[in-house]
C-alpha positions as MATLAB code, in Angstrom:
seq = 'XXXXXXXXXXXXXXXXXXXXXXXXXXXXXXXXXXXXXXXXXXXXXXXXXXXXXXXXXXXXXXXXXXXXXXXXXXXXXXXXXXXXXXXXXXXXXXXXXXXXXXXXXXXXXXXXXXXXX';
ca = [
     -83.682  -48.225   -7.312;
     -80.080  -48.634   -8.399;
     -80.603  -48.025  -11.761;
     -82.390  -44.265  -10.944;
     -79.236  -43.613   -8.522;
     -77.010  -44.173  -11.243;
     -78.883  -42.321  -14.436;
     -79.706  -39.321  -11.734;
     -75.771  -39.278  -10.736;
     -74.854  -39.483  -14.452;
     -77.233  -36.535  -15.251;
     -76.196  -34.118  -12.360;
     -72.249  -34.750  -13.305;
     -73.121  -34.072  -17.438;
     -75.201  -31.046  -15.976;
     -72.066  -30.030  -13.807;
     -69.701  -30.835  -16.761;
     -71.859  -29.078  -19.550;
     -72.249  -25.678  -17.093;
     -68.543  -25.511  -16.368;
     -67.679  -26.084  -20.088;
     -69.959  -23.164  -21.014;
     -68.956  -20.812  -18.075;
     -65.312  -21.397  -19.433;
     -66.173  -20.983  -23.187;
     -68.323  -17.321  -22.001;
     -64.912  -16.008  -19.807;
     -62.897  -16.482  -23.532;
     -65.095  -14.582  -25.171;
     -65.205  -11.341  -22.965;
     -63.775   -8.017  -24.184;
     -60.718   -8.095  -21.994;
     -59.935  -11.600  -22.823;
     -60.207  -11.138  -26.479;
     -58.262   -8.793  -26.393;
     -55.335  -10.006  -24.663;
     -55.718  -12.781  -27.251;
     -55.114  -10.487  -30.123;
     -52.353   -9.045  -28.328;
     -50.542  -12.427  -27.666;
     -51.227  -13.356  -31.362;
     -49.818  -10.048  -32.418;
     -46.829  -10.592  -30.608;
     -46.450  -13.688  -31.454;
     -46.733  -13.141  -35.548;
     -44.039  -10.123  -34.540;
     -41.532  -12.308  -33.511;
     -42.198  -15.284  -36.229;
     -41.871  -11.624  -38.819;
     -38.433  -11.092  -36.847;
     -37.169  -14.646  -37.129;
     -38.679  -14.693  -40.773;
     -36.588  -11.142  -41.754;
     -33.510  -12.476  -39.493;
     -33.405  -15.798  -41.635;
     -33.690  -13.591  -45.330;
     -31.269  -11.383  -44.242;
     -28.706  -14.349  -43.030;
     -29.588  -15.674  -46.536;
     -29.127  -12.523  -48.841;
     -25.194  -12.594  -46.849;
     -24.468  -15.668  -47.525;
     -25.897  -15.521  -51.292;
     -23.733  -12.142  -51.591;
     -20.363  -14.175  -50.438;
     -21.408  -16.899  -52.301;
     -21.822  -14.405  -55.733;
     -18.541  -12.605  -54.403;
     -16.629  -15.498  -54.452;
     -17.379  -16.940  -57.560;
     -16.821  -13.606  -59.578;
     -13.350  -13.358  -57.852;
     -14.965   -9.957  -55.845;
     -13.016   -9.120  -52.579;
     -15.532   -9.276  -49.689;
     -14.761   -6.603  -47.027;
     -16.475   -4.738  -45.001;
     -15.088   -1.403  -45.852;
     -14.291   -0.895  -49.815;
     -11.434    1.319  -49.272;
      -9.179   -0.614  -46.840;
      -9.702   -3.474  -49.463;
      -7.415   -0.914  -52.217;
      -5.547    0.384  -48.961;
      -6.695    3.695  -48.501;
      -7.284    4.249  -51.969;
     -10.912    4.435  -53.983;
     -10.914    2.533  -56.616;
     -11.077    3.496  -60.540;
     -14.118    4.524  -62.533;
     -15.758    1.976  -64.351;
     -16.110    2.396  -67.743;
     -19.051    2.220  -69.561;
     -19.208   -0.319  -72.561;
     -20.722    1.348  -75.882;
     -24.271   -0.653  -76.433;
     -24.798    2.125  -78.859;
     -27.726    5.480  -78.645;
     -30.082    4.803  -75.393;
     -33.548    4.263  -76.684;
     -36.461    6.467  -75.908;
     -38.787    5.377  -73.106;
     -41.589    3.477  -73.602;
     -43.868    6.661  -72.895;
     -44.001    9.993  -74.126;
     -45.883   12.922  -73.882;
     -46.573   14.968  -76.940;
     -44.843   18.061  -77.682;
     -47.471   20.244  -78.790;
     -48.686   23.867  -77.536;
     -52.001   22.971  -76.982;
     -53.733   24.213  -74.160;
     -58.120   23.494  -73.818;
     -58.256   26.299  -70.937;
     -57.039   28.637  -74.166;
     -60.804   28.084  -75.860;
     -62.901   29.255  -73.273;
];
């Protein structure tokens, strides 16, 4: 008698757990709450996006400073209160002799196929 007591009470709470672990799983996987998923995972990849652009951007200043310094460039903020007031000159253009053509050019030619018809 024991033994049906106990395989009876072991049945009902598996049939109680199994029931409650399916209701659960079905309330997930209604419209409203997949939904407010996506929107929590949306908002979530837009912040790790943030932090991600916040970290390059940290990186591409300190790269530029580090660049700055070792080509003896003054880093300021504002270019002409570094030459106090002034702009500063031109640069000049080193000769590396005629510019070559680009890669891809049209033909010149007078040619025209709506001319046949």
């Amino acid at each position: 008698m024991f033994r049906r007591t106990f395989w009876f009470t072991a049945g009902a709470a598996a049939g109680v757990w199994a029931t409650a672990k399916v209701n659960r799983k079905l309330k997930q996987l209604t419209p409203e709450s997949l939904a407010a998923q996506a929107a929590n995972k949306a908002v979530e990849t837009g912040h790790r996006l943030k932090d991600f652009a916040l970290d390059v951007r940290a990186g591409m200043v300190q790269r530029e400073a580090e660049l700055g310094e070792a080509l003896g460039l003054e880093a300021s903020a504002d270019p002409a209160a570094a030459q106090g007031g002034e702009l500063p000159e031109p640069r000049r253009r080193t000769a590396l002799g005629p510019t070559p053509p680009p890669y891809f050019t049209l033909p010149k030619s007078s040619y025209n196929r709506n001319e046949d018809h």
